[in-house]
N, C-alpha and C positions, 0 to 999 in steps of 0.2 A: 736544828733551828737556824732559821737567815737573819742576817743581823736587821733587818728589816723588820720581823716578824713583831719583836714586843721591847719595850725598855727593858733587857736581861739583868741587867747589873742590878744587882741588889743589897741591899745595907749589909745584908751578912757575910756577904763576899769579901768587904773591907776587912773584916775584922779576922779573915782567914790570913793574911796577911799581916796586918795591924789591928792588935788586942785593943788601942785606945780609940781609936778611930771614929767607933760611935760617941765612945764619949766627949770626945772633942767637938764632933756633931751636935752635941746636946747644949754641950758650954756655951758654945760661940753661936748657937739658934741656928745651926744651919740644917733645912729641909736638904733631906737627901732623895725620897723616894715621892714619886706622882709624874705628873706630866709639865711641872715647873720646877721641878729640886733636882739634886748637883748630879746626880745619875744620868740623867737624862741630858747635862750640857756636857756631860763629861763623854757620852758613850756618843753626844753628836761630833765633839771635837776631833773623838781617838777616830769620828766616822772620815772626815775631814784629811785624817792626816794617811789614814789606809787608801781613799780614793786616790792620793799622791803617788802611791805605789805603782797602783795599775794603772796609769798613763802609758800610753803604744809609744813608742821612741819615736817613731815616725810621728808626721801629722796627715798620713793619710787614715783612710776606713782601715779601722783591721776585722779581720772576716770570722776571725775565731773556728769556730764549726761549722758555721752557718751553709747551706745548701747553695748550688750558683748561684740559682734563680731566687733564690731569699734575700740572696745578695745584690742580685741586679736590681730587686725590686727598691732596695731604699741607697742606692749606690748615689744615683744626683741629687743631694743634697741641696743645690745650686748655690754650693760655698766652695770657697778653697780650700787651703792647709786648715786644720783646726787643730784642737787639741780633742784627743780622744783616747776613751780609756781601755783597758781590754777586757774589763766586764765591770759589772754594776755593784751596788751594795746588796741589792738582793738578789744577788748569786752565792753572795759570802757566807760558809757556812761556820757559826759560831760553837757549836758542839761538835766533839769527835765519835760520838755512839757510845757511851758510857754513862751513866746515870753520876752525875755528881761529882765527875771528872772534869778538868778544864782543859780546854784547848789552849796554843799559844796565839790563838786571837783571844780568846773569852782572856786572858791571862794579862793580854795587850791593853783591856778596854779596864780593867780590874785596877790594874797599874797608871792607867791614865786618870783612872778618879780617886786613887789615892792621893795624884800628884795634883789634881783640882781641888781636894778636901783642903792638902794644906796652904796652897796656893789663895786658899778662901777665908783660911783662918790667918793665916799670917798676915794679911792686906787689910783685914778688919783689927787686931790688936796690937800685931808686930812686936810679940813676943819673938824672942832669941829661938826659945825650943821647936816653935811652931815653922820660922824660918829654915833649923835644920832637918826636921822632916820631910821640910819643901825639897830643900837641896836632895837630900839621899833619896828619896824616890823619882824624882828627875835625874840623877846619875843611873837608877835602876834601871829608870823607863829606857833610858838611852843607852846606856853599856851592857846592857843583859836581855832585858825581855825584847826591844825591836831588833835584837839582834837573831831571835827567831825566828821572827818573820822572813828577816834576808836570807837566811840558811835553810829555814823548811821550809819557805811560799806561802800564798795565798790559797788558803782551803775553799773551792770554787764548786758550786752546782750548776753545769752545763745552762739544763733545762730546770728551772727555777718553779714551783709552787709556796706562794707568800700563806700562809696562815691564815685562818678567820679573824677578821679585823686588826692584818698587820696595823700595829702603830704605825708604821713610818712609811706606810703605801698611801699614794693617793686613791682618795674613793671607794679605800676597803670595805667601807659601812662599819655598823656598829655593833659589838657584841659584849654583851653585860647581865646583871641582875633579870632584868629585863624577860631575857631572851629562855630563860628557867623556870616555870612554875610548876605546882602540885596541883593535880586536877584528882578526881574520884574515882578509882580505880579498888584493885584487888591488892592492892598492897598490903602488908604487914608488919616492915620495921618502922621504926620510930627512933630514927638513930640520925645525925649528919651526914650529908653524903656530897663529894663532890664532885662535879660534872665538867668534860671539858671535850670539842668536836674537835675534829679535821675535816681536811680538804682531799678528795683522790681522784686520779686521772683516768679514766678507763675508757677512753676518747680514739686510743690504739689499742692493738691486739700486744702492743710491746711494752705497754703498763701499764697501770694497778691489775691485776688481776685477780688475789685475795691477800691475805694475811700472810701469807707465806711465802705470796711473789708477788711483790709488792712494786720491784722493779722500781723501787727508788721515789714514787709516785705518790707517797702521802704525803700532806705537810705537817708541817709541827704542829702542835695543840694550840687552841684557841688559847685564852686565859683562862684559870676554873672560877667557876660559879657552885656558889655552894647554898645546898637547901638542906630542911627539914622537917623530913613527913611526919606526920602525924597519924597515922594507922590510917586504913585504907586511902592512902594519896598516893599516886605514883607520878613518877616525870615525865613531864615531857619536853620536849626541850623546839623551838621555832625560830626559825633564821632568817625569816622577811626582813631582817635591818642591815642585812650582809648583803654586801655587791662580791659576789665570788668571784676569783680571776677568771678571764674569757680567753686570755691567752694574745691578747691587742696589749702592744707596748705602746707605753705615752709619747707621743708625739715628742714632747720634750726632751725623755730620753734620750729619743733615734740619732738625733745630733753629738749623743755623747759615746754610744755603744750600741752595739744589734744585739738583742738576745732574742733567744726561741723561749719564751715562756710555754710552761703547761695549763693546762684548761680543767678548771673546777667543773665536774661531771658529777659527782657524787661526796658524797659526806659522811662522814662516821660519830658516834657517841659513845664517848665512853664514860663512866659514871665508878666509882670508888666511894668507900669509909672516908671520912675526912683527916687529911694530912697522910693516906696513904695511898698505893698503886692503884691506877684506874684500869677500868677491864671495858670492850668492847662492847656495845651492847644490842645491835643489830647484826642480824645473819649475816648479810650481804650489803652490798655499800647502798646508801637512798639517795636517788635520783635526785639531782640540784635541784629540778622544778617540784621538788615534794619538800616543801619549805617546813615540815614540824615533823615529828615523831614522838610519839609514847609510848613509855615503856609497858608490857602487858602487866608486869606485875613488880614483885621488887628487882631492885639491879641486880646482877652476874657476877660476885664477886669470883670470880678465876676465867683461865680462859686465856686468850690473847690480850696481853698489858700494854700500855701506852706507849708509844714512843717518843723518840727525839724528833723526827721528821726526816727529812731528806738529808742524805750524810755526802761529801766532796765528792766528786767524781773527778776530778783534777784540781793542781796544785801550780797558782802561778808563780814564778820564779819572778823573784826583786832583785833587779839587775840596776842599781844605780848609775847609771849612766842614761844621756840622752844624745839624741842625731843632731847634728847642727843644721842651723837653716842653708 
């Protein structure tokens, strides 16, 4: 998953850490999870203080991988010195391939919204206790977990595929409730089931290919969407509200970093029991310009499982130090 893709942090993460967490959450009314609660200014802040990292020491272009001519092409800026970074946030990848394992980024973003919870509580009552949890997990964040980062790098995806409606991309479009319904088919459970797509590149002969040479080329899952059929209803699932990546970086970007993004070509479904493993549910990947699919009958529970998405393919070194002017 790229830190880009969805709000990751989640209320339950706190409490892997810190048992009271929620509850102090509760005391003190603080909204933790949505797209206005402390997850979310928390995972923007720790985004904030990672971009710090990857700054080039130089203030010229840095080329990264990029090809000459890829290079040439956005080389006149028709600016000077600037500050520029040596990749993006969504290049960053926040899982290591492990189901339920933390990365020392996911661990970084975990530790920063601890240090926001009490930094939120403490400013609203200015209780003693609520101050010393402030302190100790700002000693954490600072003497222990960023010090991962500077010793094992920034876990980086080259060539970048954002998610079906990354949160934090512009013009992803929109994927939700929505985008899931039961239509009249040859179904026969009547059970909850949750659904969630990708993204894959199949645009070269050097990626996605199938399930098994993947070539690094799917992205992580949408968000799930969860339904329940009712005897003969099966799923289908429609992505007209999605702007797939095309593989064009934002103008706005280019001034700060060149990346090669990958190009949403095709798309996967996969569909699962609720709260458990999702399974594949199309043969072969479906053509981005085939904006729906449905299922012939009920879902596949086995098979090829879900993944995390695209996993690092390099690690930038945090060299505290900068070039003088």
């Amino acid at each position: 998953m790229l830190w880009t893709d969805s709000i990751f942090l989640q209320p339950s993460d706190l409490t892997r850490i810190d048992g009271e967490a929620l509850g102090v959450a509760g005391t003190e009314r603080i909204i933790l999870p949505g797209p206005n609660g402390l997850l979310r200014a928390a995972q923007e802040e720790a985004a904030m203080e990672i971009n710090k990292y990857v700054v080039a020491f130089g203030g010229y272009l840095n080329s990264g991988d990029l090809s000459s001519n890829h290079l040439a092409a956005v080389l006149n800026v028709g600016i000077g010195n600037s500050v520029r970074q040596k990749a993006l946030l969504v290049q960053v990848s926040v899982t290591d391939g492990v189901q339920g394992s933390w990365s020392w980024i996911y661990q970084f973003g975990v530790y920063w919204a601890l240090k926001a919870l009490y930094r939120n509580a403490f400013s609203r009552t200015v209780l003693d206790r609520y101050k010393q949890k402030l302190d100790y997990f700002t000693e954490e964040l600072d003497d222990r977990v960023r010090g991962n980062i500077k010793s094992l790098g920034i876990p980086i995806v080259l060539q970048p595929l954002s998610a079906p409606g990354a949160f934090f991309e512009a013009n992803s479009g929109t994927w939700g409730d929505a985008n899931v319904s039961l239509v009249t088919g040859s179904g026969t459970a009547v059970t909850p089931f949750d659904v969630a797509i990708t993204y894959c590149d199949m645009s070269q002969a050097n990626r996605y290919v199938s399930v098994t040479l993947s070539n690094n080329a799917e992205s992580a899952p949408s968000a799930i969407v969860s339904v329940s059929p009712q005897g003969e209803q099966v799923i289908s699932v429609d992505i007209d509200s999605l702007n797939p990546p095309t593989g064009a970086q934002s103008p706005a970007s280019l001034l700060v970093c060149v990346v090669a993004l990958m190009v949403a070509t095709h798309w996967n479904v996969y569909v699962g029991l609720s709260g458990e493993t999702l399974y594949l549910q199309n043969s072969s990947p479906i053509p981005i310009a085939t904006t729906s699919y449905t299922l012939a009958s009920d879902p596949v529970l086995g098979g090829h499982q879900l993944g995390l998405g695209q996993y690092p393919t390099r690690r930038l070194s945090v060299v505290p130090l900068r070039q003088r002017a």
